[in-house]
N, C-alpha and C positions, 0 to 999 in steps of 0.2 A: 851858445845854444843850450847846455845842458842849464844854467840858470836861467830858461827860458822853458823850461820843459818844465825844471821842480818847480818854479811859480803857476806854471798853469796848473800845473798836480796839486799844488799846494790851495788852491782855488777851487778844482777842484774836492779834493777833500773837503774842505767848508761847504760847501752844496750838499757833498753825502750828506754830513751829519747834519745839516738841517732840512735834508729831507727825511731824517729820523721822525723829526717831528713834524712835517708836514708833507702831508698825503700826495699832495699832489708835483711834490718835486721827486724825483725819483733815487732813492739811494745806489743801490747795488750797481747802476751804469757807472755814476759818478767815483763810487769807490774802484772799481775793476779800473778808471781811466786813469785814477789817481797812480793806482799801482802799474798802470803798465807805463807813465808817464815815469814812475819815482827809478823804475828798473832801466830807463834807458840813460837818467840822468845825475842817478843818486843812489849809490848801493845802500848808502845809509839808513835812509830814510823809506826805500821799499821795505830794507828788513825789520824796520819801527814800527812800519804800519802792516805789516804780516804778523809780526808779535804780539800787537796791540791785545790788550786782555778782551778789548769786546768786538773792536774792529776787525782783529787778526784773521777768527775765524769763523768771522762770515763771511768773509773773500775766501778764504782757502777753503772753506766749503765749497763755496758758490763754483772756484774755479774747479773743483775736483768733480765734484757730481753734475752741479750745471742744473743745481734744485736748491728750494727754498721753504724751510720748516716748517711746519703746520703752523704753527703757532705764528711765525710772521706773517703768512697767505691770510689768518684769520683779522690778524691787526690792519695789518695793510689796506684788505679791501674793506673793510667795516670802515676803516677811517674816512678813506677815498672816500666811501656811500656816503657818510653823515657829513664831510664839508660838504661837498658837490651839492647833496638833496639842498644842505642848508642854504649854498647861493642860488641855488635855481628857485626854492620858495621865500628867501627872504630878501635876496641881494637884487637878481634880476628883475627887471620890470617890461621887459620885453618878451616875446612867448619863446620869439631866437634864441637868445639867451637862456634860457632854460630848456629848451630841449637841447643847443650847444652842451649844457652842465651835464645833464640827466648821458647824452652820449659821449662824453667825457670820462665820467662815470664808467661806463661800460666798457669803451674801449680799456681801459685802465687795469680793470678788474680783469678782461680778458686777455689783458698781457702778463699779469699777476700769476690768473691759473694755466698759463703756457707752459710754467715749469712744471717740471718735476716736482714731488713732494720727498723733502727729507724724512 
């Protein structure tokens, strides 16, 4: 079971960080699942990825305050806007499909600023 937990963690973690780079996957779930996955089945590799130089401590933020830096709420939703508008005006061809993006979009952004601000 425990090599069954670090592989999903481990799974997960790949999803965090490429939702680093893409908007519309979401990091911060993925990381916190990673870690609570890594702590039930992997002491090792929780304390890797809590030390981690860049990973470390934005989970131990995240988990201590339960907020998210200015500086990421700006990236974050700016990102979210400029893919989302981009498929709703260039990808979509249907009007559904773009008001789906455009309320994609929002909902997103309004989970973003639910947090707290660091």
């Amino acid at each position: 079971m425990k090599y069954l937990l670090a592989g999903i963690g481990l799974v997960s973690l790949c999803l965090g960080v490429v939702g680093i780079f893409l908007p519309v996957l979401p990091t911060t779930p993925f990381l916190l699942l990673s870690a609570a996955l890594f702590l039930k089945s992997s002491r090792p590799l929780y304390d890797w990825l809590l030390n981690h130089p860049r990973l470390g401590p934005y989970i131990s933020s995240f988990m201590v305050h339960k907020a998210i830096p200015l500086r990421i709420k700006i990236i974050s939703v700016s990102m979210v806007w400029i893919t989302l508008l981009n498929c709703a005006v260039f990808v979509a061809e249907h009007w559904a499909f773009r008001l789906f993006f455009i309320a994609l979009a929002a909902a997103i952004t309004a989970h973003i600023l639910s947090y707290k601000t660091l």
